[in-house]
OpenMM code with the backbone's topology and positions (N, CA, C; nanometers):
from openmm import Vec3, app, unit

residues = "UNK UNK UNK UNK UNK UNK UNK UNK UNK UNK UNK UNK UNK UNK UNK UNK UNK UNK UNK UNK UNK UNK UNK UNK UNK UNK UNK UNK UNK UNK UNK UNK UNK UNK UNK UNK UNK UNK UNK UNK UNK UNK UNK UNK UNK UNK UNK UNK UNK UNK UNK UNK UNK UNK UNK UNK UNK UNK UNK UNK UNK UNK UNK UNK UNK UNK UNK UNK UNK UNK UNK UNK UNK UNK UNK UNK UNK UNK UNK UNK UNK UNK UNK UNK UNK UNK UNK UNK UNK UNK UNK UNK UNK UNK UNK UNK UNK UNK UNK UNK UNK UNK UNK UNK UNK UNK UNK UNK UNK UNK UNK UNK UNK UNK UNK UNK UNK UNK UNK UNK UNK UNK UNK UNK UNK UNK UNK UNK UNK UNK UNK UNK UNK UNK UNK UNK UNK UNK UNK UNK UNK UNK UNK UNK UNK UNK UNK UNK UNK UNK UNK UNK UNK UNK UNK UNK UNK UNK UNK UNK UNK UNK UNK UNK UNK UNK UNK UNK UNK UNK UNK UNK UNK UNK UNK UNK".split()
positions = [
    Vec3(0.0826, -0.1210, 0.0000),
    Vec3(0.0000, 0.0000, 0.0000),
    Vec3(0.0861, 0.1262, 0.0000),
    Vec3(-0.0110, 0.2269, -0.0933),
    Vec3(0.1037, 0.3500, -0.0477),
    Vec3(0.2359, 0.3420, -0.1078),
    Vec3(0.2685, 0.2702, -0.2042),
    Vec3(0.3937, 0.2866, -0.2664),
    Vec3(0.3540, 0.3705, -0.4216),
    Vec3(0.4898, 0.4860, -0.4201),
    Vec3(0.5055, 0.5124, -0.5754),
    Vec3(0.6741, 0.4649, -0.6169),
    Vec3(0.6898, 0.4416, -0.7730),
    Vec3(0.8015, 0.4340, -0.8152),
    Vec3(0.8128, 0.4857, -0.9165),
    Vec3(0.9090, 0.5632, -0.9585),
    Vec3(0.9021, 0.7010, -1.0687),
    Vec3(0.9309, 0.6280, -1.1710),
    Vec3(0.9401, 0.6959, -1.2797),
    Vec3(0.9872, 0.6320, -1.4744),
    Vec3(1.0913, 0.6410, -1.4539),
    Vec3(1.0824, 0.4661, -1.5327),
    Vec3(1.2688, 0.4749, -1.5900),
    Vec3(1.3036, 0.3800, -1.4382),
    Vec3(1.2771, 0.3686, -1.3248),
    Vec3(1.3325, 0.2703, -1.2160),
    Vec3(1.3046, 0.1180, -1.2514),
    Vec3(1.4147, 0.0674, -1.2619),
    Vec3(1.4314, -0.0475, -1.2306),
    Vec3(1.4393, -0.1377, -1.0903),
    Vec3(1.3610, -0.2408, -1.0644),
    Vec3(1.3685, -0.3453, -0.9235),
    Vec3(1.3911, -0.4071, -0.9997),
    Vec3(1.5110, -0.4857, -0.9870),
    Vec3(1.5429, -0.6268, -1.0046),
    Vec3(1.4813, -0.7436, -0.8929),
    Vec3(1.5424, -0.8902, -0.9502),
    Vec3(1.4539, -0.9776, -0.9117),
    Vec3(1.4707, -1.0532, -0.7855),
    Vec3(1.3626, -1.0696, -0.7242),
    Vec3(1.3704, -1.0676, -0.5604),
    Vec3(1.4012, -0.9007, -0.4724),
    Vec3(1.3943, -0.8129, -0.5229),
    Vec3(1.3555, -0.7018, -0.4306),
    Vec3(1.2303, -0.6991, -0.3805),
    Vec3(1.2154, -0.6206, -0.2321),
    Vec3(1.0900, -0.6367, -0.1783),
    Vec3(1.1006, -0.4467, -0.1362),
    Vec3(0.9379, -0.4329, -0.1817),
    Vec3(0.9264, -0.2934, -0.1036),
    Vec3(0.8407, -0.3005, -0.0098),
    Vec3(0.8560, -0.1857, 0.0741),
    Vec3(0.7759, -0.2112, 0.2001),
    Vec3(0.6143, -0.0928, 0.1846),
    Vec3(0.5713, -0.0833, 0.2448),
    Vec3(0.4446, 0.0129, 0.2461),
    Vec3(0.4945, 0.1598, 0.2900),
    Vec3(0.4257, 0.2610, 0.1953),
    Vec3(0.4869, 0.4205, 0.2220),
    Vec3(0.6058, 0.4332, 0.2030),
    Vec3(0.6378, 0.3932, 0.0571),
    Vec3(0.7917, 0.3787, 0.0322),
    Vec3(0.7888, 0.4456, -0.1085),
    Vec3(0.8588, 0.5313, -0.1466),
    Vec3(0.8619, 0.6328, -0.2617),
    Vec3(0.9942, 0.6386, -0.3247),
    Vec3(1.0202, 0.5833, -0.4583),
    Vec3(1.1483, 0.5677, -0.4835),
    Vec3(1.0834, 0.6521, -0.6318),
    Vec3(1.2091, 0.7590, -0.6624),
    Vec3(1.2000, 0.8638, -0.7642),
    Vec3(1.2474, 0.7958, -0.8955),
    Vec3(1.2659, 0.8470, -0.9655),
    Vec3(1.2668, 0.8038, -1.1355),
    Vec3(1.4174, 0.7598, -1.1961),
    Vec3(1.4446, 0.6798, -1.2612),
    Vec3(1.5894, 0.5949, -1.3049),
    Vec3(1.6445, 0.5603, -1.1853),
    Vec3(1.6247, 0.4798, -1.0959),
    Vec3(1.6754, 0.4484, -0.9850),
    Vec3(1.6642, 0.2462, -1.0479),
    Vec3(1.7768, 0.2650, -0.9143),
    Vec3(1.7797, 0.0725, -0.9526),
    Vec3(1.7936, 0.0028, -0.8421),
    Vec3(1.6920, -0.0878, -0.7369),
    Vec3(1.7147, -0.1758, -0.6799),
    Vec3(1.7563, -0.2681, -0.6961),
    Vec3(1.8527, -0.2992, -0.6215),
    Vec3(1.9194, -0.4407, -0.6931),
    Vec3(1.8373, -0.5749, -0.6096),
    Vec3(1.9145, -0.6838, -0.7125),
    Vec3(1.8625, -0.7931, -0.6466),
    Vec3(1.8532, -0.8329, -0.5093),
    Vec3(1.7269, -0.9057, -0.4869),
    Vec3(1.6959, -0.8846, -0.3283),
    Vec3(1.6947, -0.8299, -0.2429),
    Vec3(1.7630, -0.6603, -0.2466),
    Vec3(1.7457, -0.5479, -0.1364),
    Vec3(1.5990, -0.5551, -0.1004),
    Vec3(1.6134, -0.4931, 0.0246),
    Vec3(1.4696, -0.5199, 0.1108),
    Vec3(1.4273, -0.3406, 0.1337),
    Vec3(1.3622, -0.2815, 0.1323),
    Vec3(1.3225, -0.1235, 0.0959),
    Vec3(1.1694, -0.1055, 0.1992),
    Vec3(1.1851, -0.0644, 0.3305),
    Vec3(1.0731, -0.0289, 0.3687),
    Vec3(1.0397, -0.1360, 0.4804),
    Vec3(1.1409, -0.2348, 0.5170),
    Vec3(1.1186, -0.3365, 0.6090),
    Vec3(1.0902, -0.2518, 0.7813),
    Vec3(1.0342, -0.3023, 0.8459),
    Vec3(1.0515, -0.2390, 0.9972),
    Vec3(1.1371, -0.1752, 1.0004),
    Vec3(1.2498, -0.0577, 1.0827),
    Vec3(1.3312, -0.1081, 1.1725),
    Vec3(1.3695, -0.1382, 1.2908),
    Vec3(1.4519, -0.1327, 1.3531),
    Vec3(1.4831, -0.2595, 1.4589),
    Vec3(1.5107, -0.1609, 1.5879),
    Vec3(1.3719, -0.0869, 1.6225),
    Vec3(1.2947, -0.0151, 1.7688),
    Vec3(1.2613, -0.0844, 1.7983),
    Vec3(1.2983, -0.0919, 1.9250),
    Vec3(1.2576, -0.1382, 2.0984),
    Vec3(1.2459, -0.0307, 2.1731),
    Vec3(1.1254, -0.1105, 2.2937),
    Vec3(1.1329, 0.0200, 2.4122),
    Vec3(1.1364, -0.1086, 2.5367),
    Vec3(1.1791, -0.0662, 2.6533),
    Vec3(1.1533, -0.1579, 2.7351),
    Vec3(1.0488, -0.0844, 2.8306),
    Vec3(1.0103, -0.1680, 2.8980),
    Vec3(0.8860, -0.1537, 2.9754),
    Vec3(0.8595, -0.2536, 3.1041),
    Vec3(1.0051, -0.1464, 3.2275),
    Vec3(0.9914, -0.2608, 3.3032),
    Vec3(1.0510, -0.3376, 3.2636),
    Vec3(1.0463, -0.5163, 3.3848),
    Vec3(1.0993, -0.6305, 3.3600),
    Vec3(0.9911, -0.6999, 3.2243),
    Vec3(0.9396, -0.6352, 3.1488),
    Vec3(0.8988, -0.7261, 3.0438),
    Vec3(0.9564, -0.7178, 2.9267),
    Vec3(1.0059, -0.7754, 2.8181),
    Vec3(1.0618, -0.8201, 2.7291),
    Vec3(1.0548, -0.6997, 2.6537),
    Vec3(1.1451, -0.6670, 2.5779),
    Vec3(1.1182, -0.5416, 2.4634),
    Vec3(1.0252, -0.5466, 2.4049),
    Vec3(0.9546, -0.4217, 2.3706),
    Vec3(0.8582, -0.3680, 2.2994),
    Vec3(0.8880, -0.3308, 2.1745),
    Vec3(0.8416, -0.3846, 2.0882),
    Vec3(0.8537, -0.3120, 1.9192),
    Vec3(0.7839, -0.1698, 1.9376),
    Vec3(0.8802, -0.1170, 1.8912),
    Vec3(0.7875, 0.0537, 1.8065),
    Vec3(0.7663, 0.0515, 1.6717),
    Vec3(0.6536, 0.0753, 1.6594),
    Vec3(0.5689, 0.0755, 1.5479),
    Vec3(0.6701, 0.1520, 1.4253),
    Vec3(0.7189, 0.0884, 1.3185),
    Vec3(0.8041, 0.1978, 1.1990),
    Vec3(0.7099, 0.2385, 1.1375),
    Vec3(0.6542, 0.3385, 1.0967),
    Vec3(0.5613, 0.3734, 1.0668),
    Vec3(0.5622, 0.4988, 0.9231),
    Vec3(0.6639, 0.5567, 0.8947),
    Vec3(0.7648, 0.6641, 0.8513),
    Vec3(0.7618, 0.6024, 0.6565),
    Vec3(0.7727, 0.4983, 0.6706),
    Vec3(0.8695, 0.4667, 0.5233),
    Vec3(0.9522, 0.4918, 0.4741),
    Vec3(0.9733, 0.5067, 0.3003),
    Vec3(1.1124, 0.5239, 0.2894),
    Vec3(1.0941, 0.6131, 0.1452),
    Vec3(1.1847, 0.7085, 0.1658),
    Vec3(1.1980, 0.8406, 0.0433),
    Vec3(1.3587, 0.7995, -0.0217),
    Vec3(1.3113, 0.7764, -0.1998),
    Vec3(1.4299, 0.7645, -0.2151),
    Vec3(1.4368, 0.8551, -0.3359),
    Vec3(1.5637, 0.9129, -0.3683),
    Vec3(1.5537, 0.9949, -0.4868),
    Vec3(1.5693, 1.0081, -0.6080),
    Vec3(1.5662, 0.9993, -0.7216),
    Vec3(1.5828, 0.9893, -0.8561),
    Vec3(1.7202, 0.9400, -0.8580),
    Vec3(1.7808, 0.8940, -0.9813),
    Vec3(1.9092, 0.8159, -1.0075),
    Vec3(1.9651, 0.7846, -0.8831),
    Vec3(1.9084, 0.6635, -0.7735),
    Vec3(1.9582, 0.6570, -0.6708),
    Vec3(2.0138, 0.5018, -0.7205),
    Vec3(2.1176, 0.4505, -0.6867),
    Vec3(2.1229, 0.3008, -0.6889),
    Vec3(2.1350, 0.2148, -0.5279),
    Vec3(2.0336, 0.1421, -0.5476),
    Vec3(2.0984, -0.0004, -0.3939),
    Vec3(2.0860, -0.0864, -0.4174),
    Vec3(2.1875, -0.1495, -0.3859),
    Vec3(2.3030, -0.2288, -0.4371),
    Vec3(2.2226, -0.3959, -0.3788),
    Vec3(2.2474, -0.4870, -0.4506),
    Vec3(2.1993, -0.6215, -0.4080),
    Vec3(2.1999, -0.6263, -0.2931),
    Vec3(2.1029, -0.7088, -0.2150),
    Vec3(2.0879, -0.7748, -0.0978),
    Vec3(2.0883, -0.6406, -0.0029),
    Vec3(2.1089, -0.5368, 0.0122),
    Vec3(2.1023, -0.4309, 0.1241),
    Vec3(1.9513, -0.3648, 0.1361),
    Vec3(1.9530, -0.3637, 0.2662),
    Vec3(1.8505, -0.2577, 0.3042),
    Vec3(1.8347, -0.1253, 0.3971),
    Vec3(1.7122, -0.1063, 0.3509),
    Vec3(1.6717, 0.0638, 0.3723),
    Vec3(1.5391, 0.0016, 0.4366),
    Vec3(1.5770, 0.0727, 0.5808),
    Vec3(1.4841, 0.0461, 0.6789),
    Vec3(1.3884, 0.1783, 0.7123),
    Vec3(1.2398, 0.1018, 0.7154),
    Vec3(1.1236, 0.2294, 0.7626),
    Vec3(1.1603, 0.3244, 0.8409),
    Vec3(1.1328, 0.4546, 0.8370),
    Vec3(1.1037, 0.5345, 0.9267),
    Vec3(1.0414, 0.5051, 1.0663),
    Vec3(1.0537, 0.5588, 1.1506),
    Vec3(0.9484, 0.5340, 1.2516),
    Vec3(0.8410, 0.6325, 1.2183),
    Vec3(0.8301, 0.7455, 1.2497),
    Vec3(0.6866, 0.8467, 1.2379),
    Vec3(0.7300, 0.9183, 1.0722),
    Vec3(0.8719, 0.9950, 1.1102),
    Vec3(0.9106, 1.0498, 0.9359),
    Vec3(0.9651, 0.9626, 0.8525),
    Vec3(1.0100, 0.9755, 0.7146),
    Vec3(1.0826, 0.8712, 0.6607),
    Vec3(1.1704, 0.8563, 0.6326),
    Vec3(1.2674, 0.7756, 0.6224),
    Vec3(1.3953, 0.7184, 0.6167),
    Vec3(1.4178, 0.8067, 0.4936),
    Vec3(1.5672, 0.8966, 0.4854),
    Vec3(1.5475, 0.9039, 0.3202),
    Vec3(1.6858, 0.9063, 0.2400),
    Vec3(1.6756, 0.8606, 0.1491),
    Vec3(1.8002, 0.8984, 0.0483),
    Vec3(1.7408, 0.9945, -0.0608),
    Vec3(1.8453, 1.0598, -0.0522),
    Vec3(1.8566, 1.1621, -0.1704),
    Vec3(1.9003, 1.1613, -0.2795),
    Vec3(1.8772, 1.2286, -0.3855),
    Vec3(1.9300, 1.2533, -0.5360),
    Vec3(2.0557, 1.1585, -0.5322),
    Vec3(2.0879, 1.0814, -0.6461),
    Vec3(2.2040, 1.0346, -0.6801),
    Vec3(2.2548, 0.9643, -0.5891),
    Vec3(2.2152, 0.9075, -0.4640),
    Vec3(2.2733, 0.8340, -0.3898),
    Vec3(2.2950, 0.7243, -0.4688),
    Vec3(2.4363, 0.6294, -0.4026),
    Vec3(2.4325, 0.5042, -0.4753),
    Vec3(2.5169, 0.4279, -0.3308),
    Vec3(2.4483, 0.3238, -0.3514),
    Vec3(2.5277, 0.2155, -0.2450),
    Vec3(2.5850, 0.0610, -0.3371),
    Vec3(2.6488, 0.0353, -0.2507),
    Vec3(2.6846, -0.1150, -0.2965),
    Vec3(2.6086, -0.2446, -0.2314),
    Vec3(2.6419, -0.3814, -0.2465),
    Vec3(2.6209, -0.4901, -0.2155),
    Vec3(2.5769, -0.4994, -0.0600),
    Vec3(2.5138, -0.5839, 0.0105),
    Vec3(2.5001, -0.5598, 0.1312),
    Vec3(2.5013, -0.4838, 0.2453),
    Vec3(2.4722, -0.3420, 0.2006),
    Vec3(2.4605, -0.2160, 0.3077),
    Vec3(2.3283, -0.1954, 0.3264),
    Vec3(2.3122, -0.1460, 0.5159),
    Vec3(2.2542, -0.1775, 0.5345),
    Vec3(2.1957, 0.0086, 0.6078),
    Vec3(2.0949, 0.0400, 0.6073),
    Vec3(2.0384, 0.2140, 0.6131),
    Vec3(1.9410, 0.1797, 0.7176),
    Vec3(1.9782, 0.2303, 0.8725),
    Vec3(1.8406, 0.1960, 0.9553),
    Vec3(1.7266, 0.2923, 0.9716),
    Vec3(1.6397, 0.3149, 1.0559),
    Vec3(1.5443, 0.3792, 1.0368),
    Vec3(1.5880, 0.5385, 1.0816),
    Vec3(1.5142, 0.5792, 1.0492),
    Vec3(1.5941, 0.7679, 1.0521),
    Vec3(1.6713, 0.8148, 1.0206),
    Vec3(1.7247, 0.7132, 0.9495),
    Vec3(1.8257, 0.8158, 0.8530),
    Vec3(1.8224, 0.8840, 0.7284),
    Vec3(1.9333, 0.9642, 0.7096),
    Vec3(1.9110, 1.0651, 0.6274),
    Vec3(2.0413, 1.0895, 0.5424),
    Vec3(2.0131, 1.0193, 0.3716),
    Vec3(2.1722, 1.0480, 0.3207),
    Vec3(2.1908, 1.1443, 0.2372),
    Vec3(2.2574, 1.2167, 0.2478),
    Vec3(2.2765, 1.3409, 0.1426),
    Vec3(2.2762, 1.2882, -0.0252),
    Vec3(2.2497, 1.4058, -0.0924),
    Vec3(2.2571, 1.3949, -0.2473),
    Vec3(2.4032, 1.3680, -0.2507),
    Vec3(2.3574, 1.2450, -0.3667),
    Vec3(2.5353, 1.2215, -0.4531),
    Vec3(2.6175, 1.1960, -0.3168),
    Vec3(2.5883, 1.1140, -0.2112),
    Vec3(2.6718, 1.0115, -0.1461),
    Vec3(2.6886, 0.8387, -0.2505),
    Vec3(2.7901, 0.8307, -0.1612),
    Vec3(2.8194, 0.6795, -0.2176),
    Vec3(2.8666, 0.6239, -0.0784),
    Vec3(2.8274, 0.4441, -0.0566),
    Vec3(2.8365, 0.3658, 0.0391),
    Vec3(2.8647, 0.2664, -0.0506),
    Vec3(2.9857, 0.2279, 0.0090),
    Vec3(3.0606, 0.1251, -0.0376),
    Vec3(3.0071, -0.0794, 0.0257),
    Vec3(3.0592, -0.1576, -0.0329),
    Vec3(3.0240, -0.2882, 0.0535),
    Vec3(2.9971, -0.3074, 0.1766),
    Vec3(2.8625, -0.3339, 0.2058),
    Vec3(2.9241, -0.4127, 0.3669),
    Vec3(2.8868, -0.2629, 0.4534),
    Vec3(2.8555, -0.1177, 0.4284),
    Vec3(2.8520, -0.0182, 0.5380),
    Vec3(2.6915, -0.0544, 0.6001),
    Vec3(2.7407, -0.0222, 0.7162),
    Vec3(2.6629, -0.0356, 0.8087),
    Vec3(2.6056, 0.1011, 0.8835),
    Vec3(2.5046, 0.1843, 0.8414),
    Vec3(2.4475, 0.2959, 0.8744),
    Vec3(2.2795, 0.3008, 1.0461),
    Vec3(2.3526, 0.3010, 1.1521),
    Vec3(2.2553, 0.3064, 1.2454),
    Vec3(2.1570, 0.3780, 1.2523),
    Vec3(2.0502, 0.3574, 1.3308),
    Vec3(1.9452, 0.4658, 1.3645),
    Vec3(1.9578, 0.5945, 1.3189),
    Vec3(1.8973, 0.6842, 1.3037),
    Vec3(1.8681, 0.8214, 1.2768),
    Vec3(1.9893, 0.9103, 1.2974),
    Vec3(2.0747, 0.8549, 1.2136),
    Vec3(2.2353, 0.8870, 1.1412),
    Vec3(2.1696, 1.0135, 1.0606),
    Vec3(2.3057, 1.1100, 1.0046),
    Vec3(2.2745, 1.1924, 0.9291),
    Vec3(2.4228, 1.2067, 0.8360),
    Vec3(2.4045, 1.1597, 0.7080),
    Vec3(2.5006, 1.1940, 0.5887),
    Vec3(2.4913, 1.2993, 0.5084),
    Vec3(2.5560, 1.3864, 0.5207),
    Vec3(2.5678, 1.4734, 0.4546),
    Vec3(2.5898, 1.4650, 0.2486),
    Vec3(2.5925, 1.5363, 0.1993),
    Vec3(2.5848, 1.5594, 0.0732),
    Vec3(2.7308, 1.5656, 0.0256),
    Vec3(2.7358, 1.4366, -0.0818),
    Vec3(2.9004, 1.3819, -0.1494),
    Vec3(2.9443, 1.3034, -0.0417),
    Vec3(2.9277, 1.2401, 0.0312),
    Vec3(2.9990, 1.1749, 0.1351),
    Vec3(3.0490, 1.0082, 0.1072),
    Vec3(3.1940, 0.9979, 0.1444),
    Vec3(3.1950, 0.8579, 0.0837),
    Vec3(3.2535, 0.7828, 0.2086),
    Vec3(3.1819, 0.6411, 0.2096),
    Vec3(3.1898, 0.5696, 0.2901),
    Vec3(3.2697, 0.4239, 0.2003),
    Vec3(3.4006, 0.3832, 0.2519),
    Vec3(3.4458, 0.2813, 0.2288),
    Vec3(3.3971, 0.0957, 0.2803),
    Vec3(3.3951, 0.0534, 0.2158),
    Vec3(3.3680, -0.0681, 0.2351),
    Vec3(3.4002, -0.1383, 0.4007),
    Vec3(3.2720, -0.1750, 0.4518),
    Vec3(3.2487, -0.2288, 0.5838),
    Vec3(3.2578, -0.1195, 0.6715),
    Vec3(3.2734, 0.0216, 0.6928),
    Vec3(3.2533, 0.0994, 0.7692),
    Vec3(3.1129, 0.1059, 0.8172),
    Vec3(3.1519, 0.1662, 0.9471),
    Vec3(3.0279, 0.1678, 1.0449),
    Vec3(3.0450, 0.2672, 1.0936),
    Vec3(2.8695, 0.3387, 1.0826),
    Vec3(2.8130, 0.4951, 1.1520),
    Vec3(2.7222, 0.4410, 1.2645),
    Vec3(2.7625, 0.5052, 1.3706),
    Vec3(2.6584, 0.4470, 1.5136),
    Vec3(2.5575, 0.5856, 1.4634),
    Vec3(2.4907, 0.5125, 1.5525),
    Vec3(2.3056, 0.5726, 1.5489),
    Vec3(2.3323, 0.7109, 1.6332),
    Vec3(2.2521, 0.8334, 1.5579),
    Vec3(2.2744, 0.9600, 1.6056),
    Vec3(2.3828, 1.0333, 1.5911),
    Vec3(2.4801, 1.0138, 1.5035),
    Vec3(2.5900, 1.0682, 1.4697),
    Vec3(2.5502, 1.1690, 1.3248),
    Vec3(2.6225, 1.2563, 1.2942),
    Vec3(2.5791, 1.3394, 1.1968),
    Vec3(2.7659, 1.3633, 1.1118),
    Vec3(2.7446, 1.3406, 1.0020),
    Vec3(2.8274, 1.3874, 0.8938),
    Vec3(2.7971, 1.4637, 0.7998),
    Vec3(2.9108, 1.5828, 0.7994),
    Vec3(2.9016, 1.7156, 0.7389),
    Vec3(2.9291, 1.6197, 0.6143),
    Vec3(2.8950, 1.7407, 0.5310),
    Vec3(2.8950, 1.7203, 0.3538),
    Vec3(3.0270, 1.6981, 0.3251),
    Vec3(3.1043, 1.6270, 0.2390),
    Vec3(3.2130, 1.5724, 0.1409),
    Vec3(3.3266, 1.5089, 0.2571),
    Vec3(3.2291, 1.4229, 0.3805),
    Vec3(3.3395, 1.3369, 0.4572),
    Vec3(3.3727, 1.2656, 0.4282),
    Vec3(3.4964, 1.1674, 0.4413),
    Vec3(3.5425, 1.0607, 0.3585),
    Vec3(3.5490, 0.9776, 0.4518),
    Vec3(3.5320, 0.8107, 0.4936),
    Vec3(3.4842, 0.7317, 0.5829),
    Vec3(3.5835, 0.6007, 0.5346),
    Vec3(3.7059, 0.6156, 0.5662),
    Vec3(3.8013, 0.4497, 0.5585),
    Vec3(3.7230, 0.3821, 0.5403),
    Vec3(3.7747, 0.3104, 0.5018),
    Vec3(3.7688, 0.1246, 0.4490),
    Vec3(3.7754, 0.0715, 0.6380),
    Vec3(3.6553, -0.0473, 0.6728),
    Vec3(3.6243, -0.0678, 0.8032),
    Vec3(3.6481, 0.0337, 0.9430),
    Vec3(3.6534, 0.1778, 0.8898),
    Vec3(3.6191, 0.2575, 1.0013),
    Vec3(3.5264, 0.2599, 1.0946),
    Vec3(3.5225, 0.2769, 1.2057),
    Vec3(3.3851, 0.2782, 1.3043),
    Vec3(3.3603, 0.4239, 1.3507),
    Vec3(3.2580, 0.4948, 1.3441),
    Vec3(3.2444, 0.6465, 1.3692),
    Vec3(3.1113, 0.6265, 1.4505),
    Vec3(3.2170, 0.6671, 1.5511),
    Vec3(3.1200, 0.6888, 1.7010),
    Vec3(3.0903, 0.8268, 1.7417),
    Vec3(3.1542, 0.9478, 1.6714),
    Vec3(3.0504, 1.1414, 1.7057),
    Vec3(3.0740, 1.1487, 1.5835),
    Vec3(3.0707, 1.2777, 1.5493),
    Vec3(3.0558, 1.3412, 1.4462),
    Vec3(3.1218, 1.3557, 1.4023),
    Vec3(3.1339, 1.4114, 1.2337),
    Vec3(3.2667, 1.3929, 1.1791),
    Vec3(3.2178, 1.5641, 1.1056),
    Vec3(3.3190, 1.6763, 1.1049),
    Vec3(3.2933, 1.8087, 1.0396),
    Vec3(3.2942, 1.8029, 0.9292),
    Vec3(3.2471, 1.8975, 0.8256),
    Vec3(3.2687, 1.8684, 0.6770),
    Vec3(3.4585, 1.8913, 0.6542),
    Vec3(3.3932, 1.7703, 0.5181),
    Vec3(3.5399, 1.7382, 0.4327),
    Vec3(3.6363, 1.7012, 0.5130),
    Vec3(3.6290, 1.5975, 0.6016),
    Vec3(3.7098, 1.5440, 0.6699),
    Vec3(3.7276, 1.3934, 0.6399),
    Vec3(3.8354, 1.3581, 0.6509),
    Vec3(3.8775, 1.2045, 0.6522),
    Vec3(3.8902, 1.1214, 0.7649),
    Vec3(3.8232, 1.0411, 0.7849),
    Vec3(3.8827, 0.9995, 0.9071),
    Vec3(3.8606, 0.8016, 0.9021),
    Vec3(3.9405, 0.7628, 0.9760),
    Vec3(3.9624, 0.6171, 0.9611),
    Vec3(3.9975, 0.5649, 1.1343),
    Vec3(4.0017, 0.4487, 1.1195),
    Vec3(4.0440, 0.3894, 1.2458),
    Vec3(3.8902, 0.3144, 1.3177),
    Vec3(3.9542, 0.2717, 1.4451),
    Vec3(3.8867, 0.2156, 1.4893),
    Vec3(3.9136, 0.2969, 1.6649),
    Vec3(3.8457, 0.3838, 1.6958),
    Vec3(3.7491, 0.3680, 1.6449),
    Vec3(3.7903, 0.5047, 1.5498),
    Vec3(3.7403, 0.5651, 1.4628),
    Vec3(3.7402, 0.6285, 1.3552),
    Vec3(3.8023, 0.8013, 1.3970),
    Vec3(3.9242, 0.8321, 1.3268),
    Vec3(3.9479, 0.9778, 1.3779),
    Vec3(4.0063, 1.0248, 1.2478),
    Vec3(3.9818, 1.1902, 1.2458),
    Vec3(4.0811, 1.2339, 1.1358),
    Vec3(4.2036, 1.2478, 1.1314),
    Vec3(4.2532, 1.2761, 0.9743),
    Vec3(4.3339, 1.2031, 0.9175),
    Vec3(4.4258, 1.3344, 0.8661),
    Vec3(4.3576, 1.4794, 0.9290),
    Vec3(4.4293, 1.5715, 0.8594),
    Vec3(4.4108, 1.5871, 0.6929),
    Vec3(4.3782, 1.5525, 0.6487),
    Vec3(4.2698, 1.5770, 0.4809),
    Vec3(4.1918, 1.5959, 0.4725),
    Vec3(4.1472, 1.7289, 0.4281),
    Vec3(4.0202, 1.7798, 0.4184),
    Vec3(4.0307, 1.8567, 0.2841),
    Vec3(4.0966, 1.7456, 0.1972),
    Vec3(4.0672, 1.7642, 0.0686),
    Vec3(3.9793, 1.6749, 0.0014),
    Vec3(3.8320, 1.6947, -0.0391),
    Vec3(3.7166, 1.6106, -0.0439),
    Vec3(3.7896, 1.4726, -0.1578),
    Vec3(3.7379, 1.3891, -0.1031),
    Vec3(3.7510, 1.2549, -0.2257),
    Vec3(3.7439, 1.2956, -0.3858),
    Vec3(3.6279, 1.3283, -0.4063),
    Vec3(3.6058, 1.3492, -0.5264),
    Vec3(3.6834, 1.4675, -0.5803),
    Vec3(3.7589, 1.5621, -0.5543),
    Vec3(3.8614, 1.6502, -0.5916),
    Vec3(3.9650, 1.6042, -0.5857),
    Vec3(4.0414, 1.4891, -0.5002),
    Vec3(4.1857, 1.4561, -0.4565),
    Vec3(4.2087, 1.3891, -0.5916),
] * unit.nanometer
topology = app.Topology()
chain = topology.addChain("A")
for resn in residues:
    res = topology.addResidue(resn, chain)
    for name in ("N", "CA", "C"):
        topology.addAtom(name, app.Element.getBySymbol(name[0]), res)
């Protein structure tokens, strides 16, 4: 219910969309990505077992966006999850609920994007890096190959490690 998909998008075979999920025009799901699934809110309540929170939000995606086989883009809870213009991801990455990726980012293999993260616009994330939930990245940050980024990262910064720090380059990727 509640889904649009613009002209010119391609889903390949075995993708699943979820309900209140809006993907813009020449975009390409790849095989088996999952688009609009729950995501993975709990509340506790007391000694009783976690509580699901309702995802409720969906998912905004934007014209020439690509995601990449097998990865997913998880519901919103109340607003919606969104990618922007020209985003493109790779193979098994995974976008949780509330987040928000800037136009013309790229996510490499394997990244792992938490809760209601914020990517800024041009931002590149190397293969298997990880953004914890609530962290915010300025526009044209550059994100090592298996980095872990636990605060924030300022624009046009590089940063790598474990857990993830800059690198003194804040000459954007796509210019170097």
């Amino acid at each position: 219910p509640d889904v649009s998909i613009g002209p010119g998008t391609r889903v390949m075979r075995g993708a699943s969309i979820g309900p209140r999920s809006r993907i813009g025009r020449d975009c390409v799901i790849g095989e088996g990505a999952v688009i609009g699934s729950p995501g993975f809110g709990f509340a506790f309540d007391g000694d009783r077992p976690p509580v699901r929170i309702p995802q409720l939000g969906g998912v905004s995606i934007g014209d020439r966006a690509e995601i990449g086989a097998l990865s997913c883009v998880d519901s919103g809870t109340i607003d919606a999850t969104i990618l922007e213009e020209d985003v493109k991801t790779n193979s098994h990455v995974h976008i949780a609920h509330n987040c928000r990726i800037g136009r013309g980012s790229i996510l490499g293999a394997a990244v792992s994007v938490s809760g209601s993260t914020v990517i800024g616009e041009r931002c590149w994330l190397g293969p298997g890096a990880v953004v914890r939930n609530k962290v915010v990245l300025g526009p044209g940050v550059t994100v090592g190959m298996g980095a872990v980024v636990v605060k924030d990262v300022d624009a046009f910064q590089t940063v790598v490690g474990l857990p993830a720090k800059p690198t003194g380059n804040e000459v954007p990727w796509y210019l170097s």
